[in-house]
C-alpha positions as CSV (number, residue, x, y, z in Angstrom):
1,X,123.3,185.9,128.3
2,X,121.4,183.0,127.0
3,X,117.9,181.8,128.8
4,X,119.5,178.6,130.1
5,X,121.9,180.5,132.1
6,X,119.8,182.6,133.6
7,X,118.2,179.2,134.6
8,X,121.4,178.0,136.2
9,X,121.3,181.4,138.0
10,X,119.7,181.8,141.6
11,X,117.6,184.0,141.0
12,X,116.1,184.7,144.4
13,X,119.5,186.6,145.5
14,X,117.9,189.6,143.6
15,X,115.3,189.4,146.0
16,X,117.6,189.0,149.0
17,X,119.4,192.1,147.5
18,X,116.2,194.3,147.3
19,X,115.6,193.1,151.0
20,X,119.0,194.0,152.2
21,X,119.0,197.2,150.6
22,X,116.0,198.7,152.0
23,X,116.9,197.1,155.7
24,X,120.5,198.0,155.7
25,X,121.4,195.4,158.1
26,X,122.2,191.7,157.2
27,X,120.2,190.4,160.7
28,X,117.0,192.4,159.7
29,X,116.9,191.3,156.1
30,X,117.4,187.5,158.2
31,X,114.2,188.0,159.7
32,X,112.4,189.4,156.9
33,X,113.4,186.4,155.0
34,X,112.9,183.8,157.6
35,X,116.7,182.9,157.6
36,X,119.4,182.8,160.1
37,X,122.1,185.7,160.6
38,X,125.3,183.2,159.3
39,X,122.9,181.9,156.6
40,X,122.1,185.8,155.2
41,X,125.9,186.4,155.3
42,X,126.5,183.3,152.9
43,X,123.5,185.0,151.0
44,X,125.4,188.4,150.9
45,X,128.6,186.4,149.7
46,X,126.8,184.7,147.1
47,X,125.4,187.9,145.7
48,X,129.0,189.4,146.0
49,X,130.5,186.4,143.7
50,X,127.5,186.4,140.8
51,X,127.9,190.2,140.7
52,X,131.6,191.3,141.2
53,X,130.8,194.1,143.5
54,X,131.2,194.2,147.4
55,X,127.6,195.7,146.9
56,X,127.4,197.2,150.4
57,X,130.1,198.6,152.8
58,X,129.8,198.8,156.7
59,X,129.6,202.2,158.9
60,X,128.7,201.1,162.3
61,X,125.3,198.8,162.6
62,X,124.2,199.9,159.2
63,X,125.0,198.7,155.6
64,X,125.9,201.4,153.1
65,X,124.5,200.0,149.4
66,X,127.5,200.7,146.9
67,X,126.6,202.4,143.8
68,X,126.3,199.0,141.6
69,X,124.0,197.6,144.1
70,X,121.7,200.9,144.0
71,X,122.0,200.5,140.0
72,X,120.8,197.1,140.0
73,X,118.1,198.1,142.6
74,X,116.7,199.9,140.3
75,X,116.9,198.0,137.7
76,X,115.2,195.2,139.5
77,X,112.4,197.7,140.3
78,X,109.9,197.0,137.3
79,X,110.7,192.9,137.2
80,X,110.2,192.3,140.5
81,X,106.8,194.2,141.0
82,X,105.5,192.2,138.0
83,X,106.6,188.6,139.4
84,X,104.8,190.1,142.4
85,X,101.4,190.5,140.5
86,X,101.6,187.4,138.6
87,X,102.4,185.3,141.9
88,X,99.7,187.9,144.0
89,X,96.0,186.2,144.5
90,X,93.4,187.4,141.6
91,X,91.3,188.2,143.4
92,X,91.5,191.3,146.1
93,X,90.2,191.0,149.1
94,X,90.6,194.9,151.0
95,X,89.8,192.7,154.5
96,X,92.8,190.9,154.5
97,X,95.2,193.1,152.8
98,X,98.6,194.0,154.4
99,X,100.4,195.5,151.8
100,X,102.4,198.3,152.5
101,X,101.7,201.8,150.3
102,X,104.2,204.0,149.7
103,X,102.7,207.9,148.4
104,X,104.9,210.7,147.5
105,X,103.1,213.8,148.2
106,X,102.9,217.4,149.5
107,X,102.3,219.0,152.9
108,X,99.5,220.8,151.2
109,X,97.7,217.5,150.3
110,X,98.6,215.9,153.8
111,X,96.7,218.3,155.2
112,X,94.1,219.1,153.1
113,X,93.0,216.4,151.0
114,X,94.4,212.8,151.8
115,X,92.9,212.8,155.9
116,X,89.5,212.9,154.3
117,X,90.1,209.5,152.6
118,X,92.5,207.7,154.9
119,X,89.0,207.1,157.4
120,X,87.5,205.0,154.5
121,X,90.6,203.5,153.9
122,X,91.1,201.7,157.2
123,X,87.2,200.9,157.2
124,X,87.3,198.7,154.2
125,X,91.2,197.4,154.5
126,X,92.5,197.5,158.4
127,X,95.6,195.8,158.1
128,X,97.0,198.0,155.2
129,X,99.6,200.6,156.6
130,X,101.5,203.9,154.7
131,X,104.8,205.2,153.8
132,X,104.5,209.4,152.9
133,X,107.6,210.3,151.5
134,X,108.1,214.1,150.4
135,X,107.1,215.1,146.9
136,X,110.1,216.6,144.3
137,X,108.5,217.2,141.5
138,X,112.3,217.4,139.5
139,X,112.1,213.7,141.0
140,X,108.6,212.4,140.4
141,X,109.6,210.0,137.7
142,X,112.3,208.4,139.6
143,X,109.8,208.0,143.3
144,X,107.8,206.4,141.3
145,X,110.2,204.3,138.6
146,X,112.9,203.5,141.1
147,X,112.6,204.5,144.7
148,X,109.1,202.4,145.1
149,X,106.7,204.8,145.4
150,X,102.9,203.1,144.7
151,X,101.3,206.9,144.0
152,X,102.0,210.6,143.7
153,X,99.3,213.1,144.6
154,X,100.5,216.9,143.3
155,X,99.8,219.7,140.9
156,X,101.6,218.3,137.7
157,X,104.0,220.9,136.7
158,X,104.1,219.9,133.3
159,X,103.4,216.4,131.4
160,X,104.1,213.0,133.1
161,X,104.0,210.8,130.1
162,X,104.8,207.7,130.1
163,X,103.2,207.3,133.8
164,X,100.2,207.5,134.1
165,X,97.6,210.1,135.7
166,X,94.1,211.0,136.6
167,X,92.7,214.0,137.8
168,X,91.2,214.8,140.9
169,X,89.9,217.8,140.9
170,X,90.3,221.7,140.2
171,X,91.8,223.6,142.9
172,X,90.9,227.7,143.1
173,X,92.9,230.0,145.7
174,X,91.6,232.3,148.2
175,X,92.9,235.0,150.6
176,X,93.4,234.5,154.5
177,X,93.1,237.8,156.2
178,X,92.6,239.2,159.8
179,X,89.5,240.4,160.8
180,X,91.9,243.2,162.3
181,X,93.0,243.6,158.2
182,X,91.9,246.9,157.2
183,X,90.0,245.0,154.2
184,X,88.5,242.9,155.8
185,X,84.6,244.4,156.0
186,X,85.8,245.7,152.3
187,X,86.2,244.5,149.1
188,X,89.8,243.6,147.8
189,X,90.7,245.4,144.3
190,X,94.1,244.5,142.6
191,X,95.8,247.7,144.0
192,X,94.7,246.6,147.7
193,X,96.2,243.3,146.7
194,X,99.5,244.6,145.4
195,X,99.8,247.3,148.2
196,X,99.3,245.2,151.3
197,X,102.4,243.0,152.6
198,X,101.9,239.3,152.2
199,X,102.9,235.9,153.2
200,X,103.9,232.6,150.9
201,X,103.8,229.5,152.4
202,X,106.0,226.3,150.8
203,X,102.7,223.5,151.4
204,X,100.7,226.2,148.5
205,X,102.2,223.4,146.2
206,X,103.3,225.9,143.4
207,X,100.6,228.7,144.0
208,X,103.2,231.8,143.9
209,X,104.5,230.8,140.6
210,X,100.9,230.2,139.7
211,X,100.3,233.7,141.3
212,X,103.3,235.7,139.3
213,X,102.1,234.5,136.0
214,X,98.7,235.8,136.3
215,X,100.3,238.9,137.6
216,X,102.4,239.7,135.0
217,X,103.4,243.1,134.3
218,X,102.3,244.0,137.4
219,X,104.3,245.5,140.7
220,X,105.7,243.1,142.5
221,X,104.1,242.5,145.8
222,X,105.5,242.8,149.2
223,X,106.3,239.6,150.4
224,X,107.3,239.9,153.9
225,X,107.5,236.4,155.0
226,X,107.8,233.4,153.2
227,X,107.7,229.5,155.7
228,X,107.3,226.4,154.9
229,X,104.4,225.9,157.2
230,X,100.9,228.2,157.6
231,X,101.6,228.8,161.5
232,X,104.3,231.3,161.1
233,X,102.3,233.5,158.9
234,X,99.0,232.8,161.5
235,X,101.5,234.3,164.4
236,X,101.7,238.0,163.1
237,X,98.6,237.8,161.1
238,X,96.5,239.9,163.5
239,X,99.9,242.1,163.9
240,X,100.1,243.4,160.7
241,X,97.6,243.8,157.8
242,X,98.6,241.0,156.1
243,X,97.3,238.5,152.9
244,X,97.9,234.7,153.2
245,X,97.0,233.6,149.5
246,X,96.5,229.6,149.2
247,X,94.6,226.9,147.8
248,X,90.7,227.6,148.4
249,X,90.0,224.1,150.3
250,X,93.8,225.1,152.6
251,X,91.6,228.0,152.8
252,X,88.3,226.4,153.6
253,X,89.4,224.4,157.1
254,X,92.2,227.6,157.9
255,X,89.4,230.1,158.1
256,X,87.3,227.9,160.1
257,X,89.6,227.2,162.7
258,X,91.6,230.3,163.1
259,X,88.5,232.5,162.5
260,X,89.8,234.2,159.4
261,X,88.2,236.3,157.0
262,X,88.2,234.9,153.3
263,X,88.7,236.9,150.0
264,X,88.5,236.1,146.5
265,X,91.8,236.8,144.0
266,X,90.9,240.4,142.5
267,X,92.0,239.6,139.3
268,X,91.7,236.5,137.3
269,X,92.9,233.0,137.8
270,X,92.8,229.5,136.5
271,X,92.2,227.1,138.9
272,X,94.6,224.0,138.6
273,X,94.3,220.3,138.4
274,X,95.0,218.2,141.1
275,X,96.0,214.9,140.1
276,X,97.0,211.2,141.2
277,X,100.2,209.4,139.2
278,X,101.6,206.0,139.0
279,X,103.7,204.1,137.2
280,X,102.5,202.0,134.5
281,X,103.5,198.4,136.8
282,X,100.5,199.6,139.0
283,X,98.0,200.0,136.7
284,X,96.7,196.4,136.6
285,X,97.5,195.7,140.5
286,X,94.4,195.1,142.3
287,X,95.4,196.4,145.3
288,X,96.6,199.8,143.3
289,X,93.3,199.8,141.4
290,X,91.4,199.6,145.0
291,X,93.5,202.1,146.4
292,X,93.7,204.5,143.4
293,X,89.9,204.6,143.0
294,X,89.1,205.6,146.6
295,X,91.6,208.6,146.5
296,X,89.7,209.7,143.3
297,X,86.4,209.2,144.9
298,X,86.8,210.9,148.3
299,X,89.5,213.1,147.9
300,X,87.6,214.0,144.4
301,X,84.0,214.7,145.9
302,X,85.4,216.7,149.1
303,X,87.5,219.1,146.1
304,X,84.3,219.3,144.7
305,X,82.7,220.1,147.6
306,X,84.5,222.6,148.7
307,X,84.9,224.4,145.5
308,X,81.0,224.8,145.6
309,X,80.9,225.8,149.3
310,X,83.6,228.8,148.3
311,X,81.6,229.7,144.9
312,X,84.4,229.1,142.8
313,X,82.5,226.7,140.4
């Protein structure tokens, strides 16, 4: 299609689109877009025409995209993020931001690292608000591309190219154990570790395949119970002599508050990188770049920190 059509083209029906696709409702997307209900419905019809698609069907109050419209979506992704940095102020002001984040992440970091930034956050920008949406690492590239996620914050399981990435810090792991754990006034050698049952929880972001490399050729351990979060393992921890193995700072605020004992691995291990990812249409957005450089600042000094409280550095 030549320029000049594209001209002739109304092109602010791709925005309606976007609008109505994340609302799912024709009198929501009305609001959003100052507009009356009978007015977004001749939108909706207009979109229908240029596109040849019925783009969305009905199932009760909500709008059901089609697979055409979804494909478009994200094809509109990139576009329409840069029209929304060329028509953005230069100039970022945190005070007055609203903007909307979205961050794709893991329990783990929820827990553990992104709380220890958020307070600064909301200092310097009050009016900004946040979307967490699960991390699935076979999906990162699609969160990020497509599905409008601002930032990841993981372990990279392997390279991210062509988004892009900083690190945040190197993560060691520790042991949890009772102070009822027969090992726990002693000091852990690999055959303790391998003999003793244990517990893997899902938020250790990775750390049992981290675990069973550095174990290779080794006998399995028992693994007696494996959750997705820490509190089932913390319920029969004092009932049985059991190892939690997790990331040292998971370690750090578990210990403190459940009154745990900690242990270093008995054998060795690599600590891994912790890392922030974006796609490459944030990387000149001021409000990104504001965002993006608190997370490494706090998040980066309290991994820091507590890698030099647990004598891992």
């Amino acid at each position: 299609m030549e320029l000049e059509e594209i001209y002739r083209r109304d092109l602010n029906l791709f925005v309606a689109l976007r609008v109505l696709i994340e609302e799912c409702s024709v009198s929501k997307a009305a609001h959003r877009l100052n507009l009356s209900q009978s007015a977004m419905s001749r939108v909706l019809g207009r979109l229908r025409e240029m596109l040849g698609d019925p783009l969305f069907t009905r199932e009760g109050l909500h709008l059901i995209p089609t697979e055409k419209a979804l494909e478009i979506d994200r094809s509109l992704g990139e576009p329409l993020e840069s029209l929304r940095q060329i028509l953005s102020p230069i100039d970022f002001a945190p005070q007055s931001c609203e903007q909307t984040f979205t961050i794709a992440t893991t329990d783990y970091a929820m827990q553990t690292i992104l709380p220890f930034a958020l307070p600064r956050i909301y200092q310097e920008a009050p009016k900004v608000s946040f979307n967490f949406l699960p991390l699935q690492h076979d999906r990162l590239a699609d969160q990020l591309t497509y599905e409008g996620a601002d930032l990841a914050i993981c372990r990279p399981i392997g390279p991210v190219e062509p988004l892009r990435s900083e690190v945040l810090g190197r993560v060691g792991v520790l042991c949890l154990l009772s102070k009822q754990h027969p090992l726990a006034q002693a000091e852990m050698n690999l055959s303790d570790y391998l003999t003793y049952p244990h517990a893997m929880i899902a938020i250790s972001d990775g750390v049992k395949a981290l675990i069973e490399q550095a174990l290779v050729g080794q006998p399995k351990r028992k693994m007696v119970l494996r959750a997705y979060h820490l509190e089932a393992a913390l319920a029969i921890v004092d009932a049985m002599p059991l190892i939690i193995t997790v990331p040292a700072d998971l370690a750090y605020l578990v210990a403190e508050r459940y009154d745990l004992v900690v242990k270093p691995l008995p054998f060795q291990f690599t600590p891994f990188d912790y890392s922030m990812i974006w796609h490459p249409r944030c990387e000149h957005s001021p409000a990104q770049e504001w965002l993006r450089g608190i997370v490494k600042e706090e998040c980066g000094r309290l991994i820091a920190k507590r890698i030099e409280d647990m004598g891992l550095n």
